[in-house]
C-alpha positions in Angstrom: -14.0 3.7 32.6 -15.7 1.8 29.7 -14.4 4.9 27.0 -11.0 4.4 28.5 -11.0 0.6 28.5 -12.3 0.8 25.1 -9.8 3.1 24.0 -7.0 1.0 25.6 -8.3 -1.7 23.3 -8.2 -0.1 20.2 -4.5 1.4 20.7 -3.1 -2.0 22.1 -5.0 -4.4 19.8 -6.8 -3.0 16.9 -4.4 -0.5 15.7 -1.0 -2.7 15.8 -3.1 -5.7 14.1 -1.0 -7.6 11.7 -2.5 -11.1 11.4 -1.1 -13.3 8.1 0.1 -10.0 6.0 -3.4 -8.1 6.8 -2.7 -4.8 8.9 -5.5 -3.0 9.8 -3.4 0.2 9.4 -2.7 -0.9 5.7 -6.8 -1.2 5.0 -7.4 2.3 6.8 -5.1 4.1 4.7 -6.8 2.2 1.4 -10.0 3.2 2.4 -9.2 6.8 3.1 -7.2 7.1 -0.2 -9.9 5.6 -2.0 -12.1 7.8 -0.8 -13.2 7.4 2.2 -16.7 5.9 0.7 -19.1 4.8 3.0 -20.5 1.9 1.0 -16.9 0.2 0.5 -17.0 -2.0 3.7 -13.4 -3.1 3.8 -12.8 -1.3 7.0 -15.7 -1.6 8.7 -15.3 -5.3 8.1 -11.7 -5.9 9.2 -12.1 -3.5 12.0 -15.8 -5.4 13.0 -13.7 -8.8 13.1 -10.8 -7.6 15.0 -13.1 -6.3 17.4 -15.7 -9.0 17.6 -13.7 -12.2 16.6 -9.6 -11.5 17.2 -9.5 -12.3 13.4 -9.5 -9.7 10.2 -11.3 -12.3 8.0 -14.0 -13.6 10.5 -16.3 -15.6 8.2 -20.2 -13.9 7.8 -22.2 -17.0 6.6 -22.6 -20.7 8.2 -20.0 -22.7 6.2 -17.2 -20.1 5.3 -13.6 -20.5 5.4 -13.2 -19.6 9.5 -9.3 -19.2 9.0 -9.2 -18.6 13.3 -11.4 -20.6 14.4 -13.8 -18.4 16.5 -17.1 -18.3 14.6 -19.1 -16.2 12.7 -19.1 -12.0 13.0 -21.3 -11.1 14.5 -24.0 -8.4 13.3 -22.1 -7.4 10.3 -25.0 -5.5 8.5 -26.1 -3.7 11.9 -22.2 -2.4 12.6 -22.2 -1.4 8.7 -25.8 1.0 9.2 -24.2 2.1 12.6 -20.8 2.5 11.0 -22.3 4.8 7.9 -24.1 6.5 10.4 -21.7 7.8 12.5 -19.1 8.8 9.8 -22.0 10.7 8.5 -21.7 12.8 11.6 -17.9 13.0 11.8 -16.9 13.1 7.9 -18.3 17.1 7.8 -16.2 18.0 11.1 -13.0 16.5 9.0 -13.1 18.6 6.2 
């Protein structure tokens, strides 16, 4: 049930995202046609404060702009390792 919730998620929230002209569709297809690197966070990022703060631009330091008001994101670095990690695993099956 979790899988499925969590997939229910992603279709209904994540993917139709399109909060103050950022659309998470937009940055996945400038990530994949710039590359698809790894070590350029932008989706990662986006995605990580969709997910964990209802807001694209979810500040990462005490201080930052926090243009929705819900606080910091949470574990960037750690979703960044897990993030790498797992693309490590999937990038070979894709080409």
């Amino acid at each position: 049930m979790r899988w499925f919730a969590g997939l229910f998620y992603w279709i209904a929230d994540v993917e139709p995202y399109d909060v103050r002209n950022a659309k998470y569709i937009d940055t996945l297809k400038k990530w994949v046609d710039d590359g698809m690197d790894v070590n350029d966070h932008s989706l990662i990022d986006f995605a990580s404060g969709v997910v964990n703060r209802g807001c694209h631009d979810a500040p990462y330091n005490v201080g930052d702009a926090d243009p929705c008001g819900n606080g910091l994101l949470h574990a960037r670095d750690e979703r960044r390792m897990n993030f790498k990690y797992m693309w490590s695993i999937l990038a070979p099956l894709a080409g």
